[in-house]
N, C-alpha and C positions, 0 to 999 in steps of 0.2 A: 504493500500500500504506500510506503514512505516513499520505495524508487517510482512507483507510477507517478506519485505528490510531484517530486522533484522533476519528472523529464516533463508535465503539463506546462509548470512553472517555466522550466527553460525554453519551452516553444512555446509559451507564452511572451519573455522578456523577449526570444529569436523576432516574434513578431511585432512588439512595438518599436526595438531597435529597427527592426528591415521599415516598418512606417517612416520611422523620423526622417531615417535616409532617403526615402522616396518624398518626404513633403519639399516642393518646392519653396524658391528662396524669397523671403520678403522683399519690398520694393518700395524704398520711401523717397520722394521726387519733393525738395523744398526748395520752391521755387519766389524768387525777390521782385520787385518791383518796379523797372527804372533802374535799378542798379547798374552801376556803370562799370566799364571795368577795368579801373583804378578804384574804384571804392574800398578795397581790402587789403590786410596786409599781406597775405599771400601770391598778392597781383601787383604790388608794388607801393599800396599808400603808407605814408607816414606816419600820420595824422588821426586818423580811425584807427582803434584796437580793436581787432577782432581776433583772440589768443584760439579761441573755439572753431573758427572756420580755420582759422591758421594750425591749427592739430591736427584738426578731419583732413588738410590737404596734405601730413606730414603722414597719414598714415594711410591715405589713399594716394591717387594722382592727380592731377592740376592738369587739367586740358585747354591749353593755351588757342585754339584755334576752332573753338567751338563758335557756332553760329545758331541765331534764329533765322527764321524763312522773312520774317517782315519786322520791321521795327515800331513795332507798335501792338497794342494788347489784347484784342480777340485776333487778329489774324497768327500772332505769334500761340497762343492757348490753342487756337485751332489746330496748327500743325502739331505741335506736340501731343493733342492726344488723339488724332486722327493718324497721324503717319503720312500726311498729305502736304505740298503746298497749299496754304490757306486758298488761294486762285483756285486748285481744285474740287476744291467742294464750298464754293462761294464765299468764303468767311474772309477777305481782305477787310481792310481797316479795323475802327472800334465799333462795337454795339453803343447805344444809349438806351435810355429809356422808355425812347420811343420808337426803337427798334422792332420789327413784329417777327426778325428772322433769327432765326438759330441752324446746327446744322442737323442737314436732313437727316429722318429716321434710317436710311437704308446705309448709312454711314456709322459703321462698328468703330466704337471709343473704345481706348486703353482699356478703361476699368470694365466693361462690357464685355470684353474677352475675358480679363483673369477672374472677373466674376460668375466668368460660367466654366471656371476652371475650379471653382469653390475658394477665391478667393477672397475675404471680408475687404470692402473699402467703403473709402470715408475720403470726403475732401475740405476742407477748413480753410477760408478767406473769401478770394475774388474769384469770379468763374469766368465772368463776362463773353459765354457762348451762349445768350439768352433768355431772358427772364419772363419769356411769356412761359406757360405748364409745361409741354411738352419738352421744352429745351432744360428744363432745372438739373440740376444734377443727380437729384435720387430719380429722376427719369430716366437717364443716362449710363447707370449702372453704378452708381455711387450709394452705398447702402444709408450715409447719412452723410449731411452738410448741413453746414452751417456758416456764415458770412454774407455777403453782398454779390449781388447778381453781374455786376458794375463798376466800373472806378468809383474811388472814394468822392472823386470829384462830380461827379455827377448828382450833384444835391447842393443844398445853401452857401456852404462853404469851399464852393469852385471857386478857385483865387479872380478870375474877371468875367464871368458870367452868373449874370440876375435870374430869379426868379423861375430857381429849377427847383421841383418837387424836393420833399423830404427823402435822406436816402435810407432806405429799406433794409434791415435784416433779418435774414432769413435762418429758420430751422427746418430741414427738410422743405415742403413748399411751400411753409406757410410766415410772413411777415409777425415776427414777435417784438420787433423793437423799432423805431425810427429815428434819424439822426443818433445814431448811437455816438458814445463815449471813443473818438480814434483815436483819446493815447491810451486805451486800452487792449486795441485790435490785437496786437502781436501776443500779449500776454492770454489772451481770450484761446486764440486760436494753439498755441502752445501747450495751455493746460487741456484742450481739446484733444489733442494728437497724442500727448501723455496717457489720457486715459483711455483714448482708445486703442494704446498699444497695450496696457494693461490686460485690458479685457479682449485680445484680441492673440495673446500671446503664443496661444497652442495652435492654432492657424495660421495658414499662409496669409498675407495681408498686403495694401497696396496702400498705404496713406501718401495725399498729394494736398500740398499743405502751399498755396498760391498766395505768400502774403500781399496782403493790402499795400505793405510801406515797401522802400521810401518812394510811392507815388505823391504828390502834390494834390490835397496839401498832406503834408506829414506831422507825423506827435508821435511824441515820444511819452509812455507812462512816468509817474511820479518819481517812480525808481531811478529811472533815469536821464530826466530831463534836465539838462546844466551839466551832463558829469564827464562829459566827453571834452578834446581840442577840436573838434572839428562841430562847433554849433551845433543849432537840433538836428542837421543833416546827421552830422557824427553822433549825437544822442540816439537818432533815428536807427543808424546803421548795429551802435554798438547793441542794441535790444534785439534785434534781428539774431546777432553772436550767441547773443544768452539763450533765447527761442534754441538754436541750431545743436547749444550743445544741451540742452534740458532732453531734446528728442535720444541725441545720442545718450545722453544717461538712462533712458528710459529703456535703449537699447540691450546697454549694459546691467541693468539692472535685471533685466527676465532673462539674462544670456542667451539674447539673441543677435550680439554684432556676428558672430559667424555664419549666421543665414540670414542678412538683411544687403540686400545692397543701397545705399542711399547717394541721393547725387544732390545735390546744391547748383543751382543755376537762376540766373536773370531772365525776364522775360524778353527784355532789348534794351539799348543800352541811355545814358542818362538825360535826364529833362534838362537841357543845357540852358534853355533861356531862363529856367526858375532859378541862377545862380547860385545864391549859399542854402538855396531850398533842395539841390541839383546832386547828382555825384558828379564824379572825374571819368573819363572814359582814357583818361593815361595815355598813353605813347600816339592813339586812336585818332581817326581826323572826324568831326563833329561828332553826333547822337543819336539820340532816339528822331526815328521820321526818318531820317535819313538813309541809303543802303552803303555810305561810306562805311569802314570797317566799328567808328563808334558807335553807332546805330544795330550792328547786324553780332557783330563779335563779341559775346557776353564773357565772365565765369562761369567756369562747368569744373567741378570736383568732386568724385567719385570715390567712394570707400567700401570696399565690402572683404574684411579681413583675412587674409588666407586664398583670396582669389583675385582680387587689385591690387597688383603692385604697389608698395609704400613708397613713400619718398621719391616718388616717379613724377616726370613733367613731360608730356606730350606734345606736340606741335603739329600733329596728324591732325587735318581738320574734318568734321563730321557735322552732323548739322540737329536739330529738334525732330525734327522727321524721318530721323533713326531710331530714337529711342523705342515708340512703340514695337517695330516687326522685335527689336536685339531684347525687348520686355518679354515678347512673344518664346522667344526661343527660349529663355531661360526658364519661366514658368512650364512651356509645354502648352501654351494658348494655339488657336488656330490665328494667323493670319485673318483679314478682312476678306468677304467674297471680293470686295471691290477693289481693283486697281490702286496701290499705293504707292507714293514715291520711295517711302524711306529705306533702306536696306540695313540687315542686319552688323552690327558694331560692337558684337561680341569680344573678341579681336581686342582688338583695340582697347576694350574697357580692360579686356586681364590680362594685357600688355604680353600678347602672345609674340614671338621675335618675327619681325617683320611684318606684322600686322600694317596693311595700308586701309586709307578710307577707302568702301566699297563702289564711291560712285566718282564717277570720270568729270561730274561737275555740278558746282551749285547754284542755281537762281536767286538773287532779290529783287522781290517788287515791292513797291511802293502801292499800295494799294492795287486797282489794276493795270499797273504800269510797271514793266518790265526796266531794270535801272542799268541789272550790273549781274555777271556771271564770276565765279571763282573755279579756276579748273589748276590743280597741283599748285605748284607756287604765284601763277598770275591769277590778276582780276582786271576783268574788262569793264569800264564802266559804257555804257551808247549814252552818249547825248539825251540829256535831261534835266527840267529844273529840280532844285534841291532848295529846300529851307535850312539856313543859317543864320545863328540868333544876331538878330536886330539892334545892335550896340552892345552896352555894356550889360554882363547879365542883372537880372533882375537882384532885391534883398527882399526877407521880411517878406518870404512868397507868395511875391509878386514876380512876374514874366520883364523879359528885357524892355525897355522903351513903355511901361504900363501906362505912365504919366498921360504920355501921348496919344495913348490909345482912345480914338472917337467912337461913338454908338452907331457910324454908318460903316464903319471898317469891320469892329467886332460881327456884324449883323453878313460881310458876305459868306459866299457859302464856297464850299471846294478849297483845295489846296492851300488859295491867299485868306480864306476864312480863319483857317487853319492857322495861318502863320497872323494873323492881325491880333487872334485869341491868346496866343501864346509868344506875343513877343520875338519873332521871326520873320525875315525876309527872303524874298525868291532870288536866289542865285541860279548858275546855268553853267554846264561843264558841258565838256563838248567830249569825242571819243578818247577815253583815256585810257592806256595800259599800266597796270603799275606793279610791278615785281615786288611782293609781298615777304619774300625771305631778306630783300635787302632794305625792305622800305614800307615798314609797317604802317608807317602814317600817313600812307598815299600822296606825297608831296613833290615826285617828281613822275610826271607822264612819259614812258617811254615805247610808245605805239610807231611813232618814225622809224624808233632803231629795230622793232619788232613786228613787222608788216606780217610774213608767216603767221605767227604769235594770236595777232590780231585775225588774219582773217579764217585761222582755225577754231578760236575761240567767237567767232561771227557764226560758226557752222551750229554752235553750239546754243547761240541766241535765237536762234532763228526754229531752232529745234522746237525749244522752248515755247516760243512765240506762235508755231501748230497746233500745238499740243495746249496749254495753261491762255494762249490769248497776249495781246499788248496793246492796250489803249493808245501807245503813243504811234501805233502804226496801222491802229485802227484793225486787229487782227482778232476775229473770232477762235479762243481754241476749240479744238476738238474734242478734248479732252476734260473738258469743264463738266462738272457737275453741279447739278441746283441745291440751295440750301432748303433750309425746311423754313415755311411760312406759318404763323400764326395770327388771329386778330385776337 
């Protein structure tokens, strides 16, 4: 009887040991706001302490050459949890509130796969992929949310526009607060992700934690308002640190850093006219709006211990609309029926030798306009206007030139609306190549001396421009998909 006891027992423990080994590996995505990228000290600021993200990079890797598809906040959220150029599936520029579009239902999201791979998820802050019902995030495969549909700016306290609704936040679909308290967002949404790693321990899980800050306007909690050298911006950023390393203790605390992989990244790079309201985008040439490298090239640092290289720095560029299929793989998820750009970056993340980016080249657009290609070490820009902030940046957020700012300028709509709102004027570059291993800041054009160069990476625009579409050439793509509509 005692040997029967004993050999049940050991194919008992045989089987929950052979479980553990088969449950796929956790997946936390903390993702910034405007964040620029010199904001941190791991990416070169001074000024800003961040001791927390500056760990996670020493014990993970720092991917120097990471991209979003669009510099700006629903088209950038889009690709990343679709696997798509935003253009793809209609989500270029930002929703507002009186947006009635989201993206369409035949369009498989990140957490909709590992959700039906019995993954638990949860998403905490900003979504802004639609705030009519169908678009919400517990629509979408997100088992609970909590946050704002929206930028923060989209309500009372939008630094130059009047007479916008109260902004809404949300639990699951339903509005529980309005105008809520934003020097509390980070810490809300932190002790959110805490407890739902708690309770969420013994399962595989997906928390994507989209902070609010440091979007405009920003606040920083009591804790840390005043405590930084780098004003509330640097208050702003250093709170974000604290958030980043509470998750990972949260990690550590149920011993799970060795089945979680977490990555840290910007959604596009920083509000430049909001000045000391603003981050740095460092070495970079302008920001957010823009497809120069400040705008498109964020921080991206990845840890997951025992399978990402430590102390490693990458300069292998890969883009947001990887992550989904390289999520895929790891989990064991299906891929999407639909056509997706991104390819898998496995590779790369666990710094396998010789691991290259999977794809031959990257697109930015600016809403529906095609700007600027990146193939190996070049980037092509085609001829395009661009916004660059409009004098001296702005203080005390407020946008560059605000003084100046008229009620008939604020009021146009398109591009120059764009730029009159936020302290920006229309500049205009004409075809430019710029060798990016030797000239990070895009500051000298060298298309003359690289004609080949140029008009192989032409082959590569133009591809593009079939397939995703280009307003500035009037080209319908092919390849375009509808968003989803609601009234």
């Amino acid at each position: 009887m005692l040997r029967h006891l004993l050999a049940v027992l050991c194919s008992l423990a045989g089987s929950l040991c052979a479980v553990a080994a088969e449950r796929p590996p956790n997946v936390v995505v903390i993702l910034a706001d405007d964040l620029g990228y010199g904001d941190i000290g791991c990416y070169g600021n001074k000024k800003i302490k961040t001791p927390n993200i500056d760990r996670f990079a020493t014990e993970g890797t720092r991917f120097t050459s990471f991209y979003v598809s669009q510099p700006v906040c629903t088209a950038s959220r889009a690709s990343l949890l679709s696997g798509c150029y935003a253009n793809r599936v209609s989500m270029a520029g930002a929703l507002n509130h009186q947006s009635k579009v989201g993206i369409h239902a035949a369009e498989k999201l990140l957490p909709e796969l590992l959700k039906a791979k019995g993954y638990a998820t949860a998403c905490y802050g900003k979504w802004h992929l639609g705030d009519r019902g169908p678009f919400l995030p517990t629509k979408r495969g997100f088992d609970d949310f909590a946050g704002l549909p929206y930028s923060n700016d989209n309500g009372p306290l939008h630094p130059t526009m009047r007479d916008l609704p109260a902004l809404p936040f949300y639990r699951g679909t339903k509005v529980i607060e309005k105008d809520p308290d934003q020097g509390r967002f980070t810490r809300r949404f932190t002790d959110l992700a805490v407890e739902f790693v708690a309770q969420h321990q013994h399962e595989p899980f997906f928390l994507y934690m989209p902070h609010v800050m440091p979007h405009v306007p920003i606040f920083a909690s009591p804790e840390y308002k005043g405590k930084s050298f780098g004003g509330v911006y640097g208050d702003v950023v250093e709170e974000l640190d604290w958030s980043v390393g509470e998750v990972l203790a949260a990690l550590k605390k149920y011993d799970l850093e060795k089945n979680t992989l977490v990555l840290f990244l910007s959604d596009n790079g920083p509000f430049l006219s909001y000045g000391t309201h603003a981050g740095s985008a460092g070495p970079l040439r302008e920001g957010k709006l823009t497809a120069f490298e400040g705008g498109v090239r964020v921080p991206c640092i990845a840890r997951w211990p025992g399978k990402v290289p430590a102390k490693r720095t990458s300069d292998e560029p890969f883009m947001s609309i990887d992550l989904l299929p390289t999520f895929c793989k790891l989990s064991g998820a299906e891929n999407p029926n639909l056509a997706i750009d991104g390819k898998d970056v496995l590779p790369l993340l666990l710094g396998e030798a010789g691991a290259k980016s999977p794809q031959t080249a990257y697109f930015f657009y600016i809403g529906d306009e095609l700007h600027a290609v990146r193939s190996g070490k070049w980037k092509l820009h085609v001829p395009h206007d661009y916004l660059t902030v409009n004098g001296p940046p702005g203080t005390d957020g407020k946008p560059a030139n605000y003084a100046k700012m008229t009620p008939e300028a604020m009021s146009v709509s398109g591009v120059r609306g764009i730029a009159s709102r936020h302290g920006y004027k229309v500049e205009k570059t004409p075809l430019a190549l710029y060798d990016l291993s030797a000239d990070i800041g895009e500051t000298v054009n060298v298309a003359e001396k690289n004609p080949q160069v140029v008009k192989e990476l032409m082959v590569q625009v133009e591809r593009a421009r079939a397939d995703l579409g280009d307003a500035l050439t009037g080209t319908k793509g092919k390849g375009v998909r509808p968003s989803g509509v609601s009234e």
